[in-house]
N, C-alpha and C positions, 0 to 999 in steps of 0.2 A: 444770378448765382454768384453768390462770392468765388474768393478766391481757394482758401480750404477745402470749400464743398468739392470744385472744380477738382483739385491736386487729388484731392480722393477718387473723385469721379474716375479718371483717366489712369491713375495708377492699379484702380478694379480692372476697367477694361484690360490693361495692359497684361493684368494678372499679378503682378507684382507685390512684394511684400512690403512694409514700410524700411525695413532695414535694404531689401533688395534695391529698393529707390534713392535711398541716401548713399548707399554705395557707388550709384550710378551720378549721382550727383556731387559727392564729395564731400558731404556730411553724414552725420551719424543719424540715426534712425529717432532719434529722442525729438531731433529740427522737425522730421515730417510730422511724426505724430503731432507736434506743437504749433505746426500750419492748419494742418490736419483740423483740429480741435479750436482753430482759432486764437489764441493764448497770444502770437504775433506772425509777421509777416516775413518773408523770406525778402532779402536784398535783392537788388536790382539783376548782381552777378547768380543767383541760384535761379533768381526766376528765368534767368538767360539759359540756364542749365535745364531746369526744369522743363522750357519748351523742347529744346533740343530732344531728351527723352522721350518724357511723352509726347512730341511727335502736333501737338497742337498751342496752338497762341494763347495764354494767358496773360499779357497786360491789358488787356478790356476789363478784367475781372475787378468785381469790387474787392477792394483792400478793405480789412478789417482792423478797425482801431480797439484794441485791448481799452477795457475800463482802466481808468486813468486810479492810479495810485495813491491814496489819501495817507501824508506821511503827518506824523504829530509834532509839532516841533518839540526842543527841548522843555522849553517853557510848559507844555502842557502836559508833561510827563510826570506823573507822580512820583518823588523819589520813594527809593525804599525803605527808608526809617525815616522817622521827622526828623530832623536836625536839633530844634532845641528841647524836645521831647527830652525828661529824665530818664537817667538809664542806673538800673539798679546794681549799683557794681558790687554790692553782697550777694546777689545771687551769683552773678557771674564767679565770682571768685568760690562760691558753692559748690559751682559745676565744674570749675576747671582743676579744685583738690577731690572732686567724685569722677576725676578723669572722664568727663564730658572731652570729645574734640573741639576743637574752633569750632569748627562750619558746626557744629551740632548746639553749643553755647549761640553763634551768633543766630542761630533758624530759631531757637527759644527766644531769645530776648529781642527779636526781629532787629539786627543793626546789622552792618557788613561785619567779616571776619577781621578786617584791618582796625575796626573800631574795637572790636573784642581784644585783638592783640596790645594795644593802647593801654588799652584800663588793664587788663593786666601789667604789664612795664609799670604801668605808676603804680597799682598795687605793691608789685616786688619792689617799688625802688622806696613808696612808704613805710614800708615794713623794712628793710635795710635800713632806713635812716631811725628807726626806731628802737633797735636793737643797738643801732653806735651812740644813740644818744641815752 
């Protein structure tokens, strides 16, 4: 019997709720359930808590190691717009005199809002230097 299974076991017997338990022990009820269910394992100082409560020996218990985390690295992460992908800054500047928002301009033409914000500034400063010239 693992460890979980156990902390379950004895806090039935006891009668106790999982909030009742974590109070007894000094943590919050979200800890038990998450031994409870396996998810991870209670530190050396809870499971010292733990027996005292429940009244029986739990370090023989199998410890249960959580599936191990597969993170992606940067590198593998697709960004969100291509980079040198063209961006149609006629439309953009469509949407942003049909009072389009940003974020509603940049979710159309799939580019971040800081990109949007961009091509707009050169647009208004094209058009400025067009009107003094």
């Amino acid at each position: 019997m693992d460890l979980g299974d156990k902390i379950k076991e004895l806090r039935k017997q006891k009668g106790m709720t999982q909030a009742e338990l974590g109070l007894a022990v000094g943590v919050c009820y979200q800890s038990i359930s998450d031994w409870e269910h396996k998810r991870y394992n209670p530190n050396y100082d809870n499971i010292s808590e733990l027996e005292r409560v429940l009244g029986e020996p739990l370090r023989g218990c199998e410890l249960v190691l959580p599936p191990p985390r597969v993170r992606k690295s940067s590198k593998e992460k697709k960004p969100v717009y291509e980079v040198n992908k063209p961006v149609d800054v006629g439309k953009i500047g469509a949407l942003y005199r049909a009072r389009w928002s940003i974020e509603e301009i940049a979710r159309d033409v799939h580019i971040p809002a800081s990109e949007v914000v961009r091509h707009l500034r050169r647009m208004e400063r094209d058009e400025e230097r067009r009107r003094l010239s």
